[in-house]
VOGU-3710 file (C-alpha; in Angstrom, 3 decimals, decimal comma):
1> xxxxxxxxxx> 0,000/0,000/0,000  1,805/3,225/-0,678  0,578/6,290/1,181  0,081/9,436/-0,073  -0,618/13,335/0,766  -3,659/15,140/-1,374  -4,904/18,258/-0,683  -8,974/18,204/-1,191  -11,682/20,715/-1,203  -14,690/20,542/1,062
11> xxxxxxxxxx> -17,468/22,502/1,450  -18,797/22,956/5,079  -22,161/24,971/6,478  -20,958/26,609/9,555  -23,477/28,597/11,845  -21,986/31,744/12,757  -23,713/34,592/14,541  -22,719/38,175/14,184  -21,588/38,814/17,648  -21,797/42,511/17,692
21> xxxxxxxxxx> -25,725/41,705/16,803  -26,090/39,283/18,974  -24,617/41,480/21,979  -26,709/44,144/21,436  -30,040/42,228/20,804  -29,548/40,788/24,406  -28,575/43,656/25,850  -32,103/45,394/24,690  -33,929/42,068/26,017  -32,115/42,740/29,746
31> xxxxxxxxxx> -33,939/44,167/32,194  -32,042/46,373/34,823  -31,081/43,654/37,522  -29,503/41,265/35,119  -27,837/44,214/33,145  -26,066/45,301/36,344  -25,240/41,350/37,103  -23,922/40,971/33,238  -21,997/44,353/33,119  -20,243/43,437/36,515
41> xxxxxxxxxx> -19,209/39,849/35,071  -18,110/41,631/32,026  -15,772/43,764/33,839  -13,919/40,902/35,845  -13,649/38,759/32,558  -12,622/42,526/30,265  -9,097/43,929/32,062  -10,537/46,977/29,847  -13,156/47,649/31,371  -13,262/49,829/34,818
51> xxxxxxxxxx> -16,324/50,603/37,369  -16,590/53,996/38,799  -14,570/54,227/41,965  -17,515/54,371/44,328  -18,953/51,612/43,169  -15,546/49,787/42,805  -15,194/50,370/46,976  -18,958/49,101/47,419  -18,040/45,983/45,511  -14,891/45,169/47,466
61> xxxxxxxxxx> -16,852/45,935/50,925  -19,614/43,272/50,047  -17,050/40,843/48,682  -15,303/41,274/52,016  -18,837/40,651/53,679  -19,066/37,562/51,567  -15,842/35,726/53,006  -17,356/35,286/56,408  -19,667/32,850/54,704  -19,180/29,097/53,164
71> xxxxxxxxxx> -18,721/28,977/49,354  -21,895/27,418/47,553  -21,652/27,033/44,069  -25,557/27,402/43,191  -25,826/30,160/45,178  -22,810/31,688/43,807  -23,442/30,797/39,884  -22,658/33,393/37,228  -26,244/34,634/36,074  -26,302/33,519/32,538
81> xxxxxxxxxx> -24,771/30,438/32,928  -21,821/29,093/34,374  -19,763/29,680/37,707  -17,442/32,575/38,970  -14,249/30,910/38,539  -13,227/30,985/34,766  -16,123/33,447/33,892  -16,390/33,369/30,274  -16,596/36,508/28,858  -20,545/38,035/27,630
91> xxxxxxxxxx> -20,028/37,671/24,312  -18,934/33,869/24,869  -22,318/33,639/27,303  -24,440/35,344/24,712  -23,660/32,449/22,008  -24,485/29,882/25,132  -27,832/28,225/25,534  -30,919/29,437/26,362  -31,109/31,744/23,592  -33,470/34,069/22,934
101> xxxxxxxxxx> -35,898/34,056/20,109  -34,820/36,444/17,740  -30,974/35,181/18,420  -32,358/31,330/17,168  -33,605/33,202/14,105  -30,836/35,029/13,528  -28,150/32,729/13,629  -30,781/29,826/11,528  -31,207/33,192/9,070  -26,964/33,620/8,643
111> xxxxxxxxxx> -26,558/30,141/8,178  -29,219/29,765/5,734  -28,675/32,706/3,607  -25,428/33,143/2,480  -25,859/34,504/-0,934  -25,807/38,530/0,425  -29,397/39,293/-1,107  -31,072/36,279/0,834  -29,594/37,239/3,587  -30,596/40,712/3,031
121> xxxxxxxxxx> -34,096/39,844/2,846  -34,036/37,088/5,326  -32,673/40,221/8,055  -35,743/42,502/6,675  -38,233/40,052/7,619  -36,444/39,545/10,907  -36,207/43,179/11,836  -40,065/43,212/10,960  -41,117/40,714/12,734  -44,065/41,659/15,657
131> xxxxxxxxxx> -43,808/39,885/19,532  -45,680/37,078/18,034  -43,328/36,496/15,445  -45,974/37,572/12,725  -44,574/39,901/9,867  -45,751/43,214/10,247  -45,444/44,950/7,247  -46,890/43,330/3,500  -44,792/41,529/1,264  -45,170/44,059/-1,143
141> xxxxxxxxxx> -43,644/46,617/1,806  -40,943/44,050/1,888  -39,925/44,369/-1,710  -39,973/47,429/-1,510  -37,676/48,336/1,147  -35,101/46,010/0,299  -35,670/46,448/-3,662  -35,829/43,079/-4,788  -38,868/41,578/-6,840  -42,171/40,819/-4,901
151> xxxxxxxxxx> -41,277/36,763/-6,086  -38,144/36,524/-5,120  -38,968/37,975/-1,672  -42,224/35,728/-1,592  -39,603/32,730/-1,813  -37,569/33,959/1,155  -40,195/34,703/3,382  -41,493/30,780/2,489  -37,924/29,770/3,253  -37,817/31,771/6,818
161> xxxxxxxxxx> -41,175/29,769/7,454  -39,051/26,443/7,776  -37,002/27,945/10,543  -37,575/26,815/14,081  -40,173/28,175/15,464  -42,064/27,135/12,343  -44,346/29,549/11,149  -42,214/32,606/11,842  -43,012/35,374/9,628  -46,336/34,384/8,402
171> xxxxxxxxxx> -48,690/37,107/7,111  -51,733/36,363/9,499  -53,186/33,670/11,982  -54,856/32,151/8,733  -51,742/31,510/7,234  -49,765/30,322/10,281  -52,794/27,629/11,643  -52,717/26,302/7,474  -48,557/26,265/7,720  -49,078/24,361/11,190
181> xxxxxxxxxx> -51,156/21,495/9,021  -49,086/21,839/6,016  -45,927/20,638/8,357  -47,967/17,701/10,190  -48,615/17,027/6,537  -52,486/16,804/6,721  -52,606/19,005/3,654  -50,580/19,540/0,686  -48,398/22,806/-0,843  -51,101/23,303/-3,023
191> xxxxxxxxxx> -53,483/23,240/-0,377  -51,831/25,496/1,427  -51,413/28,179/-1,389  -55,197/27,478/-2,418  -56,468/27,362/0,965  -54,591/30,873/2,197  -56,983/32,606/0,051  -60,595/31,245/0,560  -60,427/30,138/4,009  -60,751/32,531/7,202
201> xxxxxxxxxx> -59,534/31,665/10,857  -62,883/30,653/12,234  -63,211/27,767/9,567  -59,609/26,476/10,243  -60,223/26,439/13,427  -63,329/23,980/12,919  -61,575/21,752/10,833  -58,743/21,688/13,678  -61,499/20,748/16,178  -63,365/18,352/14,031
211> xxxxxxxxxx> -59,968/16,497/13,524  -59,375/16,592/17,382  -55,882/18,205/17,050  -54,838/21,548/18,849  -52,221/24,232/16,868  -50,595/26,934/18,768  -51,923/30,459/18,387  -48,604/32,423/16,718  -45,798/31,230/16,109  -43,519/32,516/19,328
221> xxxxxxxxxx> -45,853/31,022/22,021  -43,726/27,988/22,734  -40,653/29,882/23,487  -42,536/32,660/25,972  -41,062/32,549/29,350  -40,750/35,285/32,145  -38,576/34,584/35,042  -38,316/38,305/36,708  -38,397/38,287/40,412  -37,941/41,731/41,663
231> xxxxxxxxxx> -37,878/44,879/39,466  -36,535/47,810/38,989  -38,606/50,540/36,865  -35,925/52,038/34,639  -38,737/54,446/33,387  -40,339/57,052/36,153  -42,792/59,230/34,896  -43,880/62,647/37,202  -45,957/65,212/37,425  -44,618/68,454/37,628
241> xxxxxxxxxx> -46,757/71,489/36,643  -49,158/69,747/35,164  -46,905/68,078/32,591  -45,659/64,956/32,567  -41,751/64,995/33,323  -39,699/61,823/32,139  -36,230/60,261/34,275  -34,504/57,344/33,353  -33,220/55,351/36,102  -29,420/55,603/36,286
251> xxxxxxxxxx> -27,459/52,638/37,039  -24,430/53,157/38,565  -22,878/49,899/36,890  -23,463/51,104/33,184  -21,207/54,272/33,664  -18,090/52,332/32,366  -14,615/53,334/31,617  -11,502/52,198/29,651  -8,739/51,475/32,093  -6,415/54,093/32,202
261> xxxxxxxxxx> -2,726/51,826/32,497  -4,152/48,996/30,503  -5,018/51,910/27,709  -1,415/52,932/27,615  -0,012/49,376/27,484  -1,915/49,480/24,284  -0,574/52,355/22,804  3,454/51,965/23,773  6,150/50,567/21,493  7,354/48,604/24,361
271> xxxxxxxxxx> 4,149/46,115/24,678  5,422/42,695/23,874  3,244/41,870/20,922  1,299/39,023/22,039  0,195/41,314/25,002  -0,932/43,828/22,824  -2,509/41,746/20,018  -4,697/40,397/23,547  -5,210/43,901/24,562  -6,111/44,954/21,248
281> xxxxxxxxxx> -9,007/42,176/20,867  -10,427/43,177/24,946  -10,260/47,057/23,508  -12,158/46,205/20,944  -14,359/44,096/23,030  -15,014/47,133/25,343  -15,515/49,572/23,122  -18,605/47,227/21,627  -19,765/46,664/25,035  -19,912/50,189/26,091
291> xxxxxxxxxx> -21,820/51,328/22,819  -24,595/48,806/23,066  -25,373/50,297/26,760  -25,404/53,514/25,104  -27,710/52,507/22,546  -30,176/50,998/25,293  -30,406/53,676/27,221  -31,059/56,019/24,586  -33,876/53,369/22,473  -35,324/53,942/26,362
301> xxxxxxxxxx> -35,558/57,528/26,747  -36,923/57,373/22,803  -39,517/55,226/24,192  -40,350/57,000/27,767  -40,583/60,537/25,955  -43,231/58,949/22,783  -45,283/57,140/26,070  -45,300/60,838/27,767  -46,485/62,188/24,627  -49,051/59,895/23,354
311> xxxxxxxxxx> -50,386/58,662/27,160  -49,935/62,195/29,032  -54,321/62,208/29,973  -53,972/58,777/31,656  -50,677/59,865/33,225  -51,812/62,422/34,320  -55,615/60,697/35,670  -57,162/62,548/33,035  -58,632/59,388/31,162  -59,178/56,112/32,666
321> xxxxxxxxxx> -57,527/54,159/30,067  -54,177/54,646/27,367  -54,777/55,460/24,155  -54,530/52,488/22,002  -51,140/52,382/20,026  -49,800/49,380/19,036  -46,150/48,335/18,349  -46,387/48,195/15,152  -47,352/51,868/14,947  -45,086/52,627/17,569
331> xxxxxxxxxx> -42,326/51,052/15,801  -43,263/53,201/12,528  -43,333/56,721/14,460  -40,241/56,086/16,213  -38,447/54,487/13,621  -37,332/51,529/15,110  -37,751/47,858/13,495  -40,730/46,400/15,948  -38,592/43,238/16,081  -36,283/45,747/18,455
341> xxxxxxxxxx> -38,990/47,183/19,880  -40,504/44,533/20,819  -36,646/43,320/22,710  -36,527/46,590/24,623  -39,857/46,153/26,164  -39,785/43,172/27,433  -39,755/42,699/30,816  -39,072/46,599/31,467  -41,407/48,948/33,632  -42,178/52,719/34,237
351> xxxxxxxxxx> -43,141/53,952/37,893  -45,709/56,524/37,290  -48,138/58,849/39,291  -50,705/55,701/38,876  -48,739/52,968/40,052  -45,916/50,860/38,303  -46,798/49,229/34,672  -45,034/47,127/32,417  -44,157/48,986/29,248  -45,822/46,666/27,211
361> xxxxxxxxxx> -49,139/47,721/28,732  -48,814/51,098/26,958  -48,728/49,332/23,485  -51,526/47,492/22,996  -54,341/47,397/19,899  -57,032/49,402/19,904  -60,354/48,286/18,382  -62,127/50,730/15,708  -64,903/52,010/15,698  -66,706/53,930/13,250
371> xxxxxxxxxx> -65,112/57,439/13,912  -63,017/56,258/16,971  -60,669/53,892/18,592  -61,324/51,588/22,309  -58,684/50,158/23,981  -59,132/47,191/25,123  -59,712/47,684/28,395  -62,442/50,276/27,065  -64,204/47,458/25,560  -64,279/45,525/28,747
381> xxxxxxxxxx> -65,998/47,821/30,802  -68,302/48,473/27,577  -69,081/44,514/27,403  -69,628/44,208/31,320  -72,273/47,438/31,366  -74,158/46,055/28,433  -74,906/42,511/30,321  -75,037/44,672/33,400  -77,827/46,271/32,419  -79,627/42,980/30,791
391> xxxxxxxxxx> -82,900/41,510/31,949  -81,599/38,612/33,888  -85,072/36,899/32,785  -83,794/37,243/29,144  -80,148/37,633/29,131  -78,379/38,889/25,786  -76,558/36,402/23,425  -73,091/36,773/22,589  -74,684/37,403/19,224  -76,848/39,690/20,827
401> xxxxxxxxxx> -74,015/41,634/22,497  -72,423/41,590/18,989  -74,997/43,398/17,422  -75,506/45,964/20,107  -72,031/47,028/20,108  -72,374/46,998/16,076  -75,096/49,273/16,498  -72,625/52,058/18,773  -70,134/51,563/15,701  -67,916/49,246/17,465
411> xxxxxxxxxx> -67,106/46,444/14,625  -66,233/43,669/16,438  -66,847/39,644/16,054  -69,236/37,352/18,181  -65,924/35,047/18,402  -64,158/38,219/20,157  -67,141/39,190/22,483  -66,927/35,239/23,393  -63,315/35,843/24,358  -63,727/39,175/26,207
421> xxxxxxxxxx> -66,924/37,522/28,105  -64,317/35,030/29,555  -61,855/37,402/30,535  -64,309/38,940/32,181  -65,084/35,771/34,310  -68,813/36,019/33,199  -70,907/32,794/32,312  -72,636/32,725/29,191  -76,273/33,825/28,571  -77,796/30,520/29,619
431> xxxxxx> -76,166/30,353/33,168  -76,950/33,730/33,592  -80,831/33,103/32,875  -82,999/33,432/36,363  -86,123/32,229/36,405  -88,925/34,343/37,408
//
């Protein structure tokens, strides 16, 4: 046998995240406890890096505390994963599971498109992509802002469909309950495309139930999760004069600065090179770091002043309710993509002169009426006066209460009367019925 050398060519499909994406993206999703916990491991695994002084002493006074008690590794774990001792640095946690949503997306999106206008595409529909993981702008939108043909960018969204979770980036609830039976293979492509256009929701979902199998509602709800304990508003909204006054809570632990000696070992001709080349790649490191706080906290103030604008009468107890806006018009006015929005309000909250709310609870849909908008809430208290006010002999119908509210030029479904009966806690008409 004789043995020889050969050079070969192989092609290989590697997954690789942008990190300076990836590091901001997480940094929107923080809220202000973990942030603080993340920027503090960042500076002991970054030499670059420095707290303020202050806060430097109040660190080395609590770790001082901390030696009169035993070591316990679960109580001392890093808070994204892993323990203190070799703390991996936050872009190296970032890439570790659990990952977010959007990050799954993102890195199944770069290793699927590689061809630059794919990808190009395949990042548009990401960036427009709605907490539900619906699409919120048309295909036709689509086209246009990335100036490709409306077919070609039909066949990427289809492709971005496939990704995990399945469904993401589908035009409506119609389309994504038809995708959900086009992937359990109970119907075929042509199906699909056929049924997309003459069926509605309400008729899927009868099929569904006369098949006895359950689909999820949108395409994100399997990856929802909230584990927040304690919170820290980093919005507080007051009143002064009459006019609603917006401060952003300052963390002490964001103001971060580029070591001072380190800096200079960087810029001398008498750094070894190997120190400086490691140096060099931490600098770098910082410098990324630092700008994607600064971009937070500035998307947040963005945010806080366009909530003191459009919600001042219920900040200030003028209304009862918000105004309806939704993200997806909040997105537009501020001119940010609603996949980011969406990132920078979750798990965030405001204090304000009527008590502490999540910041998601100022963006919600409205429902139209003929010359005017509810909220939601709006339409609860609408619903619960209208079967207040019932004959309890005869009670109303969800029809009934349908056609009523049709009537005030509120145009609204029985199925979503149904729904808002529920939330209400209120039995339907026949278990309301007394007998006289």
């Amino acid at each position: 046998m004789k043995l020889e050398h050969r050079l070969q060519k192989r092609l290989e499909l590697r997954v690789q995240p942008i990190p300076l994406l990836i590091l901001e993206a997480k940094i929107l999703e923080l809220p202000a406890l973990e942030l603080e916990e993340a920027v503090i491991n960042e500076v002991e695994a970054n030499p670059m890096l420095d707290l303020p002084d202050s806060l430097e002493k109040s660190i080395d006074r609590m770790l001082k505390k901390a030696q009169d008690f035993p070591y316990e590794p679960e109580l001392n774990a890093h808070p994204m994963g892993g323990y203190e001792e070799d703390t991996p640095s936050f872009e190296e946690v970032l890439e570790s599971p659990p990952v977010s949503v959007w990050d799954r997306l993102e890195v199944q999106a770069s290793a699927e498109f590689t061809d630059e206008k794919d990808r190009k595409i395949g990042m548009a529909i990401l960036d427009n992509l709605d907490g539900k993981g619906f699409l919120s702008i048309s295909e036709e939108e689509l086209a246009e802002k990335t100036k490709e043909e409306l077919e070609y960018v039909r066949k990427i969204r289809r492709c971005f469909m496939e990704f995990d979770p399945k469904g993401s980036g589908s035009l409506s609830i119609t389309e994504f309950l038809l995708f959900q039976l086009l992937s359990r293979k109970l119907i075929s492509e042509e199906e699909f495309e056929d049924f997309s256009k003459k069926l509605d929701e309400d008729k899927i979902r009868e099929i569904t139930h006369n098949l006895k199998i359950s689909l999820l509602p949108y395409p994100f709800s399997l990856y929802e999760q909230s584990s927040t304990s304690y919170i820290i508003p980093e919005i507080i909204f007051r009143i002064v004069n009459q006019k609603i006054q917006v401060e952003l809570y300052e963390s002490p632990f964001t103001s971060l600065s580029i070591n001072p000696v380190y800096e200079e070992m960087l810029k001398s001709d008498k750094t070894p090179k190997d120190i400086k080349r490691f140096l060099a790649k931490k600098y770098k490191s910082a410098q990324k770091f630092r700008e994607a706080l600064i971009k937070r906290k500035e998307y947040i103030r963005r945010i806080a002043e366009f909530i003191a604008q459009k919600q001042e009468d219920f900040l200030l107890g003028k209304v009862s309710f918000p105004v309806p806006v939704s993200q997806k018009d909040a997105a537009l006015e501020l001119d940010i993509p609603p996949s980011t929005l969406n990132r920078i309000l979750k798990e965030k909250y405001a204090d304000t002169p009527r008590g502490v709310f999540a910041l998601r609870f100022f963006f919600k849909h409205g429902v139209r009426g003929t010359n005017f908008t509810l909220s939601q809430d709006e339409l609860l208290d609408i619903i619960k006066e209208i079967i207040d006010s019932e004959d309890k002999a005869y009670p109303l119908s969800d029809e009934e209460i349908t056609a009523i509210l049709n009537q005030r030029g509120i145009k609204i479904k029985r199925r979503t009367v149904t729904q808002k009966r529920k939330k209400l806690g209120i039995p339907s008409s026949r278990e309301r019925k007394i007998k006289r």
